[in-house]
Backbone as CSV, one residue per row, in Angstrom:
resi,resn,N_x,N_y,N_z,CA_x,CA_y,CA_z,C_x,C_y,C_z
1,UNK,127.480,95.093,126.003,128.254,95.861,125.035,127.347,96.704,124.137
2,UNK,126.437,95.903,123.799,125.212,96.985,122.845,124.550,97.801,123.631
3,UNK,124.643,97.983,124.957,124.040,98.947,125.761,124.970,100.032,125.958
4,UNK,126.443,99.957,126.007,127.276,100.896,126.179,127.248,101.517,124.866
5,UNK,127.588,100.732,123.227,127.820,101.604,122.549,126.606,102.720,122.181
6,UNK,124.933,101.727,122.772,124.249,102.771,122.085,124.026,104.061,123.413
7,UNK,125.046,104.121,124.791,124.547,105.033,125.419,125.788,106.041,124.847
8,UNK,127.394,105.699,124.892,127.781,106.782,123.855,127.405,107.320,122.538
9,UNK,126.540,106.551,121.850,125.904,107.558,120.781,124.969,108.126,120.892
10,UNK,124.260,107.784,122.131,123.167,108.957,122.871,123.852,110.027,123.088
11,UNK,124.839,110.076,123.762,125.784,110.998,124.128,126.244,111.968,123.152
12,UNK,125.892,111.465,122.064,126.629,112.163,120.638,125.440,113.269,120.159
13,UNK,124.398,112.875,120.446,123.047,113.602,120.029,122.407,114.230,121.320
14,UNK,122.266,113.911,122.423,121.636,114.477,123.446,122.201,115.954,123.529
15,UNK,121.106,117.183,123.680,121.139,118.356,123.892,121.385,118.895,122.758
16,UNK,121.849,118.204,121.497,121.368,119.032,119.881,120.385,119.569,119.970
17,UNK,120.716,121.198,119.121,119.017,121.988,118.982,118.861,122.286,117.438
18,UNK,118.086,121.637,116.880,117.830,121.836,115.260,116.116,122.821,115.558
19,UNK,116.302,124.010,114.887,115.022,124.661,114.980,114.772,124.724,116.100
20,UNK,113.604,124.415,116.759,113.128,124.466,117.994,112.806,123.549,118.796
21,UNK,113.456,122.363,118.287,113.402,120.937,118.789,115.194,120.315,119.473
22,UNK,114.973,120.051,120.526,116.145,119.521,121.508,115.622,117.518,121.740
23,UNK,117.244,117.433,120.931,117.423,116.032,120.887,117.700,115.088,122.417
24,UNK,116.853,114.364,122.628,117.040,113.845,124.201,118.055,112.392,123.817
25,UNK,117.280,111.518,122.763,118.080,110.422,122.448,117.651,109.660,121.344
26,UNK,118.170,108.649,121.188,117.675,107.871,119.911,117.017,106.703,120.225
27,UNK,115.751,107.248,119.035,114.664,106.132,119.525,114.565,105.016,118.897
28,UNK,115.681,104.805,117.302,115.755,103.917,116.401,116.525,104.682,115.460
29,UNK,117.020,103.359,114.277,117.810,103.718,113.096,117.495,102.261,111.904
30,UNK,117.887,102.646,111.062,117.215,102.445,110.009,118.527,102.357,108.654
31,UNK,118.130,101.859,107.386,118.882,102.581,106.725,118.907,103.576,106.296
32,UNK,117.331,104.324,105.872,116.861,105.435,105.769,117.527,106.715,107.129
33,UNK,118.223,106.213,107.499,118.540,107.444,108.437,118.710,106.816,110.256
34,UNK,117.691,107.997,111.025,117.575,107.724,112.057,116.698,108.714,112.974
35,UNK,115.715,108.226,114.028,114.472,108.445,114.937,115.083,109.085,115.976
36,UNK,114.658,110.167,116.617,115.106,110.771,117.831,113.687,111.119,118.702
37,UNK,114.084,110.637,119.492,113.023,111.415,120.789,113.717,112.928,121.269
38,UNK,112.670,114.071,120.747,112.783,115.044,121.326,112.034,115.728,122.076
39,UNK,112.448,117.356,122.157,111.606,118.370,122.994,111.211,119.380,122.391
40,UNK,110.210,120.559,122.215,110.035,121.686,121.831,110.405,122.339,122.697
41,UNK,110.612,123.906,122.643,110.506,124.940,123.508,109.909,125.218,124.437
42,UNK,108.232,124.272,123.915,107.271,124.008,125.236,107.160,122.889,125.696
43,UNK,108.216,122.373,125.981,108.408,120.893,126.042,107.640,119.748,125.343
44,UNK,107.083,120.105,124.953,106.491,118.484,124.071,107.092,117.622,123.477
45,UNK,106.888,116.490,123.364,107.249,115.158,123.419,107.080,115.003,121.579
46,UNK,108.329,114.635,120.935,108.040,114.621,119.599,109.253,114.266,118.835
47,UNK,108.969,113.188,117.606,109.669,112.628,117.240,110.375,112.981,115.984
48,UNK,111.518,112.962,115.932,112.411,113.324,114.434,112.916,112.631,114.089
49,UNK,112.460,112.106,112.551,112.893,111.245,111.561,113.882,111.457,110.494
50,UNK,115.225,111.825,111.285,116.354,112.466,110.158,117.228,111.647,109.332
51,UNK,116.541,111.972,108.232,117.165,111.323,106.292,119.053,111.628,106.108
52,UNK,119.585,110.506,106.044,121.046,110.559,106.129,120.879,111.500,104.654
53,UNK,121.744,112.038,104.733,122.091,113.565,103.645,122.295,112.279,102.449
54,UNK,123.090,111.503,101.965,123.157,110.455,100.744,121.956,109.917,100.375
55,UNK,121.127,109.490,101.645,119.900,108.719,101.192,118.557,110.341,100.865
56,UNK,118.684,111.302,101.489,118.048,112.368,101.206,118.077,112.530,99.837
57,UNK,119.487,112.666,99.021,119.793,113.465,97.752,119.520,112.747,97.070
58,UNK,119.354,111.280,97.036,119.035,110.274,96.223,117.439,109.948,95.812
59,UNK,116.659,109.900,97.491,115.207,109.729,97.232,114.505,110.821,97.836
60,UNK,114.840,112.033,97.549,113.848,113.594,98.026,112.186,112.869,97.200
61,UNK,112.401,112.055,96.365,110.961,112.356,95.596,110.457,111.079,96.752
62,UNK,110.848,109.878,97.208,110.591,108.953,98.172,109.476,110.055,99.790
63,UNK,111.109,110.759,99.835,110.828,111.506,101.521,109.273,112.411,100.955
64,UNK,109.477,113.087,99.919,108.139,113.913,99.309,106.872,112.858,99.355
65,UNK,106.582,111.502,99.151,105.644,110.611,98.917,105.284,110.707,100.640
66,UNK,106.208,110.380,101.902,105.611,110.069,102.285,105.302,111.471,103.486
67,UNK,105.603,112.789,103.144,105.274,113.937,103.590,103.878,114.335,103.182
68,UNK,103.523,114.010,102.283,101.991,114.473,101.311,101.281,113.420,101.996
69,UNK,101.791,112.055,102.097,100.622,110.880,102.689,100.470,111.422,103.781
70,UNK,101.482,111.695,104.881,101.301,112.185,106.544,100.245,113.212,106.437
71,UNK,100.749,114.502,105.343,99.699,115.345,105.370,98.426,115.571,105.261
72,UNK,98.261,114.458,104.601,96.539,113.807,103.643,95.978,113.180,105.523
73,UNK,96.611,113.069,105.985,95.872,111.952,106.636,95.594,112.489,108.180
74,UNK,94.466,112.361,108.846,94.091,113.035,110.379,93.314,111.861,111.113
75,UNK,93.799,111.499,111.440,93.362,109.935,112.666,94.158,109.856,113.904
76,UNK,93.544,109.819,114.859,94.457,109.198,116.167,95.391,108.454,116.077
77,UNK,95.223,107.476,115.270,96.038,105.999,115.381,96.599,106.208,114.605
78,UNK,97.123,107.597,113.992,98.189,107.642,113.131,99.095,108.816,113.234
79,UNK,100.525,108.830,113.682,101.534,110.249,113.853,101.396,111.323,113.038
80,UNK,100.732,112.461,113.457,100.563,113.388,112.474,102.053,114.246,112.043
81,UNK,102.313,114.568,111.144,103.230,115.366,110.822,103.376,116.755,111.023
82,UNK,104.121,117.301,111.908,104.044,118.461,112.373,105.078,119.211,111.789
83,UNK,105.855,119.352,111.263,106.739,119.672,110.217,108.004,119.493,109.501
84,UNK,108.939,120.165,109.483,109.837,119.538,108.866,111.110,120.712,109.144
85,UNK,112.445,120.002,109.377,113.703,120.753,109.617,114.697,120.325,108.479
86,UNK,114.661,121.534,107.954,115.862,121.398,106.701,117.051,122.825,107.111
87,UNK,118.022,121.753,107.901,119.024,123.035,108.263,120.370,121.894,107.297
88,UNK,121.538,122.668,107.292,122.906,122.115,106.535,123.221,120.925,107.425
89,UNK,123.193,119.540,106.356,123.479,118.381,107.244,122.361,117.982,108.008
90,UNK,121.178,118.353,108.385,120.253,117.959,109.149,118.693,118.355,108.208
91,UNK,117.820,117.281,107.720,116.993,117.348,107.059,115.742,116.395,107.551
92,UNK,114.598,116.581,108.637,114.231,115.771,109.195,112.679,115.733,108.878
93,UNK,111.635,115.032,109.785,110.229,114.980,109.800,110.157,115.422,110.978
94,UNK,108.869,116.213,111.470,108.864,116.523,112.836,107.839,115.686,113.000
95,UNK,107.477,114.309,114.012,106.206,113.680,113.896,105.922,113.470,115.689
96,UNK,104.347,113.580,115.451,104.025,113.228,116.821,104.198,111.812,117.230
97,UNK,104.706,112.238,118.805,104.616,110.914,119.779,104.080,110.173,120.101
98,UNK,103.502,108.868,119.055,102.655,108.191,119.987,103.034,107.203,121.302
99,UNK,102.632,107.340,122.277,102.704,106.247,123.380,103.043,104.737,122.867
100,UNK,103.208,104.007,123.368,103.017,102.653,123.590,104.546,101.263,123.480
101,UNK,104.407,100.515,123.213,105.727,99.531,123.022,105.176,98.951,121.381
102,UNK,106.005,98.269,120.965,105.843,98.218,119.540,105.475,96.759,119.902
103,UNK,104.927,95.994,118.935,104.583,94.636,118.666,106.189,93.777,118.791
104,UNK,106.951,94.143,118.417,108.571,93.337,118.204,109.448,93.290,119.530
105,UNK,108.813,94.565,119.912,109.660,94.828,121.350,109.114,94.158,122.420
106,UNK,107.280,94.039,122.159,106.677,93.150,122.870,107.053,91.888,123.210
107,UNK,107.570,90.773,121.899,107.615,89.313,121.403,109.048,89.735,121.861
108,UNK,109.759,90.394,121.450,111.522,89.735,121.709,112.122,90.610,122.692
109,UNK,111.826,91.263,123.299,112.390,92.111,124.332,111.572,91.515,125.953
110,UNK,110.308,91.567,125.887,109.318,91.389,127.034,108.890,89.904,126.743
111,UNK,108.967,89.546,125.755,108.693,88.024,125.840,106.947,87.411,126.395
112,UNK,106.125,88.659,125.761,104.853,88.545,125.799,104.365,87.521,125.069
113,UNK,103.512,86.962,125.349,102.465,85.818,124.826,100.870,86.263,124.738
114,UNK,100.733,86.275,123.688,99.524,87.030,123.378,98.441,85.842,123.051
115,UNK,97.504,86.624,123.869,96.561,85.579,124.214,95.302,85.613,123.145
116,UNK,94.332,84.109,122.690,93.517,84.719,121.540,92.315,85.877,121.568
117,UNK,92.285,86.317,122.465,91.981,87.815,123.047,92.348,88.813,122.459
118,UNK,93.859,88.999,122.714,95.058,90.050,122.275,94.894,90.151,120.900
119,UNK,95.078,88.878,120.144,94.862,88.262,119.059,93.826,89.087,118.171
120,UNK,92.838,88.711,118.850,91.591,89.255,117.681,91.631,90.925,117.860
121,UNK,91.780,91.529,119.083,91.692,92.602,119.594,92.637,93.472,118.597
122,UNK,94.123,92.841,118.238,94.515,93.514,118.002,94.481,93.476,116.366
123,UNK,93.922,92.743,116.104,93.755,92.210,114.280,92.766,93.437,113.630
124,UNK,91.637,92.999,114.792,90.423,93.825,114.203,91.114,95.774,114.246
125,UNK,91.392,95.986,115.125,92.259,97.541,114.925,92.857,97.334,114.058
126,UNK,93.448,96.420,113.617,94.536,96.825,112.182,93.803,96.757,111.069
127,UNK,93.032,95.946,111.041,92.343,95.625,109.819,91.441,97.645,109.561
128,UNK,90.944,98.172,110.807,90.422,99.161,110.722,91.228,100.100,110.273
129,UNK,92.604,100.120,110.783,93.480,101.342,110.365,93.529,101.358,108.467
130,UNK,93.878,100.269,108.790,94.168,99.248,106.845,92.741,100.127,106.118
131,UNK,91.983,99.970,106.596,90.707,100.048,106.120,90.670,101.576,105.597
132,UNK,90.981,102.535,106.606,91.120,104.116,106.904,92.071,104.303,105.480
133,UNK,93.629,104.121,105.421,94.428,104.426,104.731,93.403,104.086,103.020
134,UNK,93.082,103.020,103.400,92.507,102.591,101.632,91.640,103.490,100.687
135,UNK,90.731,103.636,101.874,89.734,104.461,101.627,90.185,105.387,100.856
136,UNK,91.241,106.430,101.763,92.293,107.435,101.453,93.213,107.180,100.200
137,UNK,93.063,105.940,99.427,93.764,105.994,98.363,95.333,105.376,98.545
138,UNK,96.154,104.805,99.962,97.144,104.757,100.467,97.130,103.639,100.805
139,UNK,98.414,103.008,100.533,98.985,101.744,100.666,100.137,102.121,101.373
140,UNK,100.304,101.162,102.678,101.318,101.509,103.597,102.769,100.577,103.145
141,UNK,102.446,99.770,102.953,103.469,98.798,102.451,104.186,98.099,103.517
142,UNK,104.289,98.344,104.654,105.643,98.090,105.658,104.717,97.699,107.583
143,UNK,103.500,97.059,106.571,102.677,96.701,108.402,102.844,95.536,109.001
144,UNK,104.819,95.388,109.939,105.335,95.039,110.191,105.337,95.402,111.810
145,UNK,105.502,94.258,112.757,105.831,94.113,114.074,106.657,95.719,114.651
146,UNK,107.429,96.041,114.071,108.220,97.251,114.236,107.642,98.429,113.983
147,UNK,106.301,98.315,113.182,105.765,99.500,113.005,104.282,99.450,113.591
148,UNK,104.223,98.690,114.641,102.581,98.681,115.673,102.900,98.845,116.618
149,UNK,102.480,100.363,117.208,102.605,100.045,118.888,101.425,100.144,119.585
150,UNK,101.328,99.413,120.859,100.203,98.782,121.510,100.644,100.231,122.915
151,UNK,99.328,100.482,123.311,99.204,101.288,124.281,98.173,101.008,125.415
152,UNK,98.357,99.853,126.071,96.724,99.397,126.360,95.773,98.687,125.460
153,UNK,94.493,99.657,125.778,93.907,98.833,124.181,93.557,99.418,122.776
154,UNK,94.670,100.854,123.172,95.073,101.555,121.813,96.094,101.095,120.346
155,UNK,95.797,101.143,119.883,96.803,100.573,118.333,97.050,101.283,117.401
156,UNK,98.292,101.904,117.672,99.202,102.682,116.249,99.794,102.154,115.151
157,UNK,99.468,102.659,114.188,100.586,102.337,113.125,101.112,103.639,112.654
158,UNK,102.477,103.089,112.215,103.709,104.255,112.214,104.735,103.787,111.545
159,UNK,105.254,104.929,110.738,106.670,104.637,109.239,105.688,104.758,108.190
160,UNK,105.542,105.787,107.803,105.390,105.778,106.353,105.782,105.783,105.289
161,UNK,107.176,105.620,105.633,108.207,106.130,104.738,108.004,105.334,103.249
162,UNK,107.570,103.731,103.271,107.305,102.911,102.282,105.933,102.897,101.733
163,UNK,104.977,104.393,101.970,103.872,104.612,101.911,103.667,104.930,100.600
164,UNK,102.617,104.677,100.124,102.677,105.111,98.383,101.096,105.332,98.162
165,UNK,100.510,105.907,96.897,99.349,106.391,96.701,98.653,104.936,95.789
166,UNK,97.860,104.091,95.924,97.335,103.280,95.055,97.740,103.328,93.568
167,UNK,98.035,102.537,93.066,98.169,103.151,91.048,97.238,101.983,90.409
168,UNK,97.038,100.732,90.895,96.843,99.519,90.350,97.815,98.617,90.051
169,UNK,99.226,99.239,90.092,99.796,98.520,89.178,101.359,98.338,90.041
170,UNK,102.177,99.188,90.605,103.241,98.671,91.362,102.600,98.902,92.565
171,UNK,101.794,99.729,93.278,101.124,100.116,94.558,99.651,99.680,94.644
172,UNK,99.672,98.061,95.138,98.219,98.124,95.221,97.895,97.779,96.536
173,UNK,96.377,97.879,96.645,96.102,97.763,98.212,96.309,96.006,98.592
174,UNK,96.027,94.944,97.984,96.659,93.598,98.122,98.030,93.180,98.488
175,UNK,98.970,94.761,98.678,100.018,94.604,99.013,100.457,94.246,100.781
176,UNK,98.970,94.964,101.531,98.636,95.487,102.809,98.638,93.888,103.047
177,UNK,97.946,93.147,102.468,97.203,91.974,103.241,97.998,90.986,103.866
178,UNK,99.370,90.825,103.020,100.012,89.821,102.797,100.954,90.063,104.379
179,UNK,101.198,91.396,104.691,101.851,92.135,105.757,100.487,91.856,106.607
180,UNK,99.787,92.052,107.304,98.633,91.413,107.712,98.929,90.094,108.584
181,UNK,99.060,89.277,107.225,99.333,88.003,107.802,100.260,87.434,108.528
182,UNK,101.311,87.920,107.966,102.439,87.437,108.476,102.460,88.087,109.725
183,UNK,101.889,89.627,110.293,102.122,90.038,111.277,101.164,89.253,112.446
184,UNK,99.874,88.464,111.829,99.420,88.044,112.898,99.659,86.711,112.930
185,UNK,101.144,86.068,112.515,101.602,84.720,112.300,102.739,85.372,113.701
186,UNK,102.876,86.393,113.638,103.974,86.445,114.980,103.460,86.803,115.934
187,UNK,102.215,87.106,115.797,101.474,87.260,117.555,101.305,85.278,117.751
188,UNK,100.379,84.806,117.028,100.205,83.496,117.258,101.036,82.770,117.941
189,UNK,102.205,82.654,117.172,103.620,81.733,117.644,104.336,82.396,118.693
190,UNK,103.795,83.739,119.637,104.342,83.873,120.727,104.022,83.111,121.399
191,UNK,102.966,82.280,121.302,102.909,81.547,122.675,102.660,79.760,122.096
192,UNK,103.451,79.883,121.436,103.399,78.281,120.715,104.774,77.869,120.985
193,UNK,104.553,76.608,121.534,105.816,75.490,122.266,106.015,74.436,121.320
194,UNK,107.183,74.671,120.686,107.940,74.058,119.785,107.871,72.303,120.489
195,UNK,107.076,71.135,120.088,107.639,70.087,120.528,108.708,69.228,120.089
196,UNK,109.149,69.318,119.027,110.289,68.555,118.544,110.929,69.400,117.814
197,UNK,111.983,69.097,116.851,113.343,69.824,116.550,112.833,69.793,115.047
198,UNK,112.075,69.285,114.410,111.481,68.948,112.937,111.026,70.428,112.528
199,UNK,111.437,70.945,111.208,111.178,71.960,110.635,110.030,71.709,110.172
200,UNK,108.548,72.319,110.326,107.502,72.214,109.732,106.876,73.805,109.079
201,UNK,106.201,73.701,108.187,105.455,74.727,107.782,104.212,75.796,108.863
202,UNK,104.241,76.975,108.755,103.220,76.929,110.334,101.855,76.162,109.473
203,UNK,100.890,75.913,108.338,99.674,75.699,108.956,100.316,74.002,109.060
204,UNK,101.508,73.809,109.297,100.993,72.510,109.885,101.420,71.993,111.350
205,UNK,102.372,72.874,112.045,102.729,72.886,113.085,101.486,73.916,114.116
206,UNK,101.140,74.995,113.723,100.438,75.264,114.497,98.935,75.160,114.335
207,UNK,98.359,75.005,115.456,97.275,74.228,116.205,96.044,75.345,115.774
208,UNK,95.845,75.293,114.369,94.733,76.383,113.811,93.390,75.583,113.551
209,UNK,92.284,76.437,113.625,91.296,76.076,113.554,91.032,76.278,111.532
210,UNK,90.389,75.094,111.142,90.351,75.432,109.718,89.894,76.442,109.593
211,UNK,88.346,77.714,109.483,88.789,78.543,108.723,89.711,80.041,109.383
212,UNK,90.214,79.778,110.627,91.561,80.552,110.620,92.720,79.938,109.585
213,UNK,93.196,78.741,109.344,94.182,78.307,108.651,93.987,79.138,107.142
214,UNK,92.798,78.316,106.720,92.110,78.873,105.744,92.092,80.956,105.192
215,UNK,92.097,81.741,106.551,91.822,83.268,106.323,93.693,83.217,106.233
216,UNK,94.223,82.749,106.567,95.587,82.885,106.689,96.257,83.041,105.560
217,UNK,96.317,81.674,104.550,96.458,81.440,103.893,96.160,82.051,102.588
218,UNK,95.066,82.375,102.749,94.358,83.870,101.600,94.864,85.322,101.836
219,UNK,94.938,85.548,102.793,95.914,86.287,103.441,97.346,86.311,102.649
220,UNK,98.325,85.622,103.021,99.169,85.437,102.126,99.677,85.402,101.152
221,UNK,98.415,84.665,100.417,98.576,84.517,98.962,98.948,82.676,98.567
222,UNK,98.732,82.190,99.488,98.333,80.861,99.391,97.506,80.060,98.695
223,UNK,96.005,80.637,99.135,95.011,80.320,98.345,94.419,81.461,97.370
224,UNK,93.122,81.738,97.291,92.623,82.440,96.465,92.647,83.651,97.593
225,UNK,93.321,84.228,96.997,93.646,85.886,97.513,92.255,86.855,97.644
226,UNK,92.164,87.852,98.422,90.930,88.624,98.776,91.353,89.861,98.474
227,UNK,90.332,90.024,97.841,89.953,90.912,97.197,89.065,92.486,97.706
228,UNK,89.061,92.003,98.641,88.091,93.584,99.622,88.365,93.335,101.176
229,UNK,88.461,94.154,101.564,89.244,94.403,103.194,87.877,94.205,103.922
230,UNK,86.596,94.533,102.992,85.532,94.222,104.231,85.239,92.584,104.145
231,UNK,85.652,91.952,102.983,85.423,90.729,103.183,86.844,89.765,104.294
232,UNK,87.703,90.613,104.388,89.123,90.316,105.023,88.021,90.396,106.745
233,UNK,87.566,91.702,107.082,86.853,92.240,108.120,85.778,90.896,108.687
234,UNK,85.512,90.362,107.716,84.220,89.498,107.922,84.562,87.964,108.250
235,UNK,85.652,87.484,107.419,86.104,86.389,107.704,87.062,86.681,109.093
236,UNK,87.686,87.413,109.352,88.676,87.640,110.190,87.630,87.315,111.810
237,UNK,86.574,88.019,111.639,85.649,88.088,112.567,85.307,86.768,112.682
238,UNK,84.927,86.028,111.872,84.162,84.625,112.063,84.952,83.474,113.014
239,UNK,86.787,83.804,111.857,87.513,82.902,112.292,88.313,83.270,113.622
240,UNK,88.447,84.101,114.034,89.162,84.769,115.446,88.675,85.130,116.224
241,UNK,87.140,85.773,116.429,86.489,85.768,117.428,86.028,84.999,118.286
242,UNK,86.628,84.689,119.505,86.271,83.761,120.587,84.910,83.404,121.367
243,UNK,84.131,84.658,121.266,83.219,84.821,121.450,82.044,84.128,120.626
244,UNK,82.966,83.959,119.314,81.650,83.297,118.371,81.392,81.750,118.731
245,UNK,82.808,81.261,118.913,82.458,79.651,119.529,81.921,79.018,119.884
């Protein structure tokens, strides 16, 4: 049933032409609106992020935060912003396509089990992207399973929409870490076998090595919280690298 209704609302958008971009289908939705996979004139492959007209008129200064961050920013591993369509009723982002399957679609769609390989492989890229944005003054806020996609042994992050400029004070970079953790608490438990029906906490159900438990937990905000991404970089390395064993 969720496959039929979302192929008639493909149906509803396929072959729209806003500007010079032709709507093929929908690649996601949101409350903020909704994602389309489109086409240019020269066919290229490219994505539109169109702001429901209520949520537009309400947070233009929101959609403005995270148009200036896209713009500030030139990295591979991150969708550059290619412009923007403001026609009547249709007010969008034009952003590039990156390749790959997302981390969420991985775990609950494909039912991948990520191995402590995958694990570190894919930590240490995030921790680097994390690293990139900071530098830059930018706190992503939202580095969530839904917003990593894996391409091989490429790693995107994508949605900026909850992107904000550092202040110290409601936007800080300690905000990143905590998203961090939890995202590499759902690679872990892909491949962890529940033995009994008992609700436990993960560091005590899953099978961590102390100072992974330990980086976790600081991570979070458990223990004594960290304070610099290269010291995040350093422990992360000690405790997840397989190789170090």
């Amino acid at each position: 049933m969720v496959k039929l209704i979302q192929c008639f609302r493909n149906l509803k958008y396929r072959g729209k032409k806003y500007g010079e971009y032709t709507i093929e289908e929908i690649a996601g939705e949101g409350r903020y609106g909704m994602c389309f996979h489109a086409k240019n004139d020269l066919q290229k492959n490219v994505v539109l992020k169109r702001f429901k007209p209520s949520i537009f008129a309400r947070n233009s200064t929101n959609n403005v935060h995270e148009a200036v961050i896209l713009s500030k920013l030139r990295d591979s591993r991150i969708p550059e912003l290619l412009g923007v369509i403001n026609e009547k009723s249709f007010y969008a982002f034009v952003l590039e396509l990156k390749p790959g399957t997302t981390l969420k679609d991985m775990i609950f769609i494909h039912n991948h089990k990520f191995s402590d390989e995958e694990i570190y492989a894919i930590g240490i890229k995030l921790i680097q992207i994390i690293m990139y944005l900071h530098e830059n003054g930018i706190v992503h806020r939202d580095i969530r399973i839904p917003n990593v996609l894996i391409d091989q042994e490429d790693v995107y992050l994508i949605d900026f929409g909850l992107a904000r400029f550092e202040d110290g004070n409601s936007y800080r970079y300690d905000m990143d870490y905590s998203y961090l953790g939890d995202l590499l608490l759902y690679l872990i438990y892909s491949s962890f076998q529940k033995k009994d029906k008992n609700r436990q906490p993960w560091h005590e159900e899953l099978s961590l090595k102390k100072d992974q438990k330990q980086f976790l937990m600081r991570l979070l905000g458990l223990d004594v919280i960290y304070t610099s991404l290269t010291e995040i970089e350093a422990d992360f390395i000690n405790a997840f690298d397989i190789t170090r064993g």
